[in-house]
C-alpha positions in Angstrom: 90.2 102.0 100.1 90.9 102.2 96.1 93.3 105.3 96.6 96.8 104.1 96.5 98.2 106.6 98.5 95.6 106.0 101.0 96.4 102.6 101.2 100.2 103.4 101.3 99.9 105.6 104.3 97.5 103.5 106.7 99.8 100.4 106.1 102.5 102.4 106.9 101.5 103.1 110.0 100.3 99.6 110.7 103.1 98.2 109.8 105.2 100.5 112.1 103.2 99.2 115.5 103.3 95.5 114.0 107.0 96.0 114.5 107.4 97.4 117.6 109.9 95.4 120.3 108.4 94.4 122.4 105.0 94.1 120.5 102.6 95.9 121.5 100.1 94.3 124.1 96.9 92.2 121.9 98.0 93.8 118.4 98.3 91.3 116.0 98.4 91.2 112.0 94.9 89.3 111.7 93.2 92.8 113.6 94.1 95.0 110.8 92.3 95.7 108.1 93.5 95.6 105.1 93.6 99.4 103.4 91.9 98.4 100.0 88.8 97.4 102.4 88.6 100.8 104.1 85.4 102.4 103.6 82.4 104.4 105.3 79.6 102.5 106.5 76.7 104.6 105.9 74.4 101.3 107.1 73.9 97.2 107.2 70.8 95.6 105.8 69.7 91.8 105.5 68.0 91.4 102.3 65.6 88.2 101.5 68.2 86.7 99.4 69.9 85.3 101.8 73.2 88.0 101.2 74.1 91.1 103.7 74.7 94.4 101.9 77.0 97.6 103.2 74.9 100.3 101.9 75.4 102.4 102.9 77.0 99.3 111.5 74.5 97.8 113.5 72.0 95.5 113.8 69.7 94.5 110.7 66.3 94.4 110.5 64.8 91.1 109.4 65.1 89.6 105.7 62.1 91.5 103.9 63.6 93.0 101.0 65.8 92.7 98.4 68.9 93.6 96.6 67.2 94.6 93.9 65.2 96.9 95.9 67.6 98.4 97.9 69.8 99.5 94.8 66.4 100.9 93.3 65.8 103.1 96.0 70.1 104.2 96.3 69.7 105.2 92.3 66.6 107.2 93.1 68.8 108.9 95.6 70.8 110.1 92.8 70.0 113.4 91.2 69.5 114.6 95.0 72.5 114.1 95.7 74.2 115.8 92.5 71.7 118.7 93.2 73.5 118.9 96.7 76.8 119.1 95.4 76.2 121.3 92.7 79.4 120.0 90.8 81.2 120.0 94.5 83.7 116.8 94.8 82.7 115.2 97.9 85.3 114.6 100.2 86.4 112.5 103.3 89.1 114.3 105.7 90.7 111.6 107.9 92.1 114.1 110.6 90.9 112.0 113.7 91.4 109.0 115.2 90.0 107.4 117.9 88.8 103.8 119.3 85.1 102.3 120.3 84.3 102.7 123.7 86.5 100.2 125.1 85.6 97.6 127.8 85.3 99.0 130.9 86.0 102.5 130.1 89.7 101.5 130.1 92.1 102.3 127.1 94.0 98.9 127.2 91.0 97.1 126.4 90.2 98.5 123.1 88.3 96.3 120.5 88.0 99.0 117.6 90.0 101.5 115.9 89.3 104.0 113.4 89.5 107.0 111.7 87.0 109.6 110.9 86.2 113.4 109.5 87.1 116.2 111.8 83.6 118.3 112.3 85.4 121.4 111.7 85.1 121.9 107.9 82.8 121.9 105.3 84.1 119.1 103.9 83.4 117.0 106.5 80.1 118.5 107.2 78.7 118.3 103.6 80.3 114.7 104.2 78.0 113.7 107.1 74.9 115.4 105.1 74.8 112.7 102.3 76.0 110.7 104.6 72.9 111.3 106.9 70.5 111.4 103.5 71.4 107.9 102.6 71.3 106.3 105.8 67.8 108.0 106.8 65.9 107.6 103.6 67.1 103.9 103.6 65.8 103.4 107.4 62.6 105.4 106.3 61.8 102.8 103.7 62.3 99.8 106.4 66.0 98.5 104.5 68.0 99.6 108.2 66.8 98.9 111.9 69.9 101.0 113.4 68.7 104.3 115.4 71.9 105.3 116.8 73.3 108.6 115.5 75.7 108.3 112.0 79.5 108.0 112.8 81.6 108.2 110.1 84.6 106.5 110.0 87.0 103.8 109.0 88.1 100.7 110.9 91.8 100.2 111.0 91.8 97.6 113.7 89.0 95.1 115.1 89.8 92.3 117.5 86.6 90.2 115.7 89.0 89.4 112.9 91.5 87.9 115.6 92.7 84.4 114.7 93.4 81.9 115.6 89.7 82.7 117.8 90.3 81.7 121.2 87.2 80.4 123.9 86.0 83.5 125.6 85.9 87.2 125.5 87.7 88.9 122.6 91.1 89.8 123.7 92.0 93.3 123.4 94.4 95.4 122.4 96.2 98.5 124.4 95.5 102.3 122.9 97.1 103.4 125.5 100.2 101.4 124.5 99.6 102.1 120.7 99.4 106.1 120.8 102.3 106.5 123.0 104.4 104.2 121.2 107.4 105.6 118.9 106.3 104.2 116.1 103.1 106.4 116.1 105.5 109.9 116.8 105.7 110.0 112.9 101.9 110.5 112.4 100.9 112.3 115.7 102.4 113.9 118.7 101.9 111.8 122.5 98.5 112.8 123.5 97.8 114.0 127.2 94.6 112.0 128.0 92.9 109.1 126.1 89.3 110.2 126.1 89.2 112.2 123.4 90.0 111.8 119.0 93.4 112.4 118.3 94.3 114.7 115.4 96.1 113.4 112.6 96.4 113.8 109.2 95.8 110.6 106.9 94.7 113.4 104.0 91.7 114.2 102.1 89.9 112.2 99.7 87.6 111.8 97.0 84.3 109.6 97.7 83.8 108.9 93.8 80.8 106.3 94.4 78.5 105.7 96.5 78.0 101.7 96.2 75.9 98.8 97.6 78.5 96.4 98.9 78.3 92.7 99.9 79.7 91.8 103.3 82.3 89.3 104.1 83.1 89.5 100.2 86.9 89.8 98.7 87.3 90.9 95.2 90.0 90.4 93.1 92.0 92.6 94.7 90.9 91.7 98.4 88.0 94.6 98.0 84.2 94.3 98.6 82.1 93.5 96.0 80.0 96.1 94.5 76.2 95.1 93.7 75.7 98.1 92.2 75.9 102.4 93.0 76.3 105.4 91.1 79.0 108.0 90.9 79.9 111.3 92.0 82.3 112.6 89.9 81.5 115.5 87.8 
């Protein structure tokens, strides 16, 4: 979420369906995510010191380790990574977009948007390589409970953040109503079903760290905090 232009383009389009007359059905300003937060989750942990760090989304395994551990074993992680890339930048392509499976199967009652790497270039699949490299060595050495498959992506929207919170389920917010709207025609044609990602094009960008990151945290300039990571630049 550090790239300017990044940031310029996803609150564009935000901004576009926050204006839409009439609104659109459940969107709201408190479900999007600010664009400096935007980043791939490559897993959650609970460490015994009482913080939760992004490492790398799912449940986490029980307090037994701690930070200082868990950003021992990313650094170790390092000159196998390099190796990988042999001098490669590694890159995210944020061509799709799609939502969480949304309650009851039905598009108005999404939760979750995001966007994610296409699987169709080498980008994305040397992406999802690293990305796989992190996540298993870390639930190898007992930091990350999750056993579901690595998506890749980046939240846009999530009804959690809703406010105020009402009593009750989350309320949703219509896809359906969101991707045919006109203020989405800029970035991607009408699509003809709702089951599958739609391509777009939010660009290509440099992943220049790989970092340990506390949740729930707001730096100075509303991003996570950083405990600690390595770069990938050449």
């Amino acid at each position: 979420g550090h790239h300017v232009r990044l940031q310029q383009a996803v609150s564009s389009f935000t901004d576009g369906l926050l204006q839409c007359t009439p609104p659109l059905p459940g969107l709201d300003r408190s479900i999007v995510i600010a664009p400096r937060r935007l980043h791939l989750t490559l897993g959650v942990m609970a460490l015994d010191d009482g913080t939760s760090a992004n490492s790398t989304s799912g449940p986490a395994p029980a307090p037994s380790k701690t930070l200082q551990e868990a950003l021992s074993l990313l650094l170790s992680l390092e000159p196998r990574i390099k190796e990988l890339l042999s001098g490669t930048r590694l890159c995210v392509p944020l061509h799709r977009m799609n939502i969480m499976e949304p309650d009851g199967g039905n598009p108005d009652n999404a939760h979750v948007l995001w966007l994610g790497p296409s699987h169709d270039s080498e980008d994305a699949r040397r992406l999802q390589r690293i990305g796989e490299i992190v996540s298993r060595t870390f639930r190898e050495a007992g930091f990350i409970s999750e056993r579901r498959p690595l998506k890749l992506h980046c939240t846009v929207l999530n009804t959690t953040h809703r406010k105020p919170r009402g009593r009750g389920p989350r309320q949703p917010f219509s896809y359906r109503a969101l991707v045919m709207s006109p203020a989405a025609r800029p970035f991607f044609p009408a699509p003809a079903h709702f089951r599958d990602a739609i391509e777009v094009d939010f660009g290509t960008w440099d992943v220049e760290e790989i970092q340990l990151c506390r949740m729930g945290s707001y730096g100075g300039d509303g991003e996570y905090v950083s405990c600690g990571g390595f770069s990938l630049l050449p």
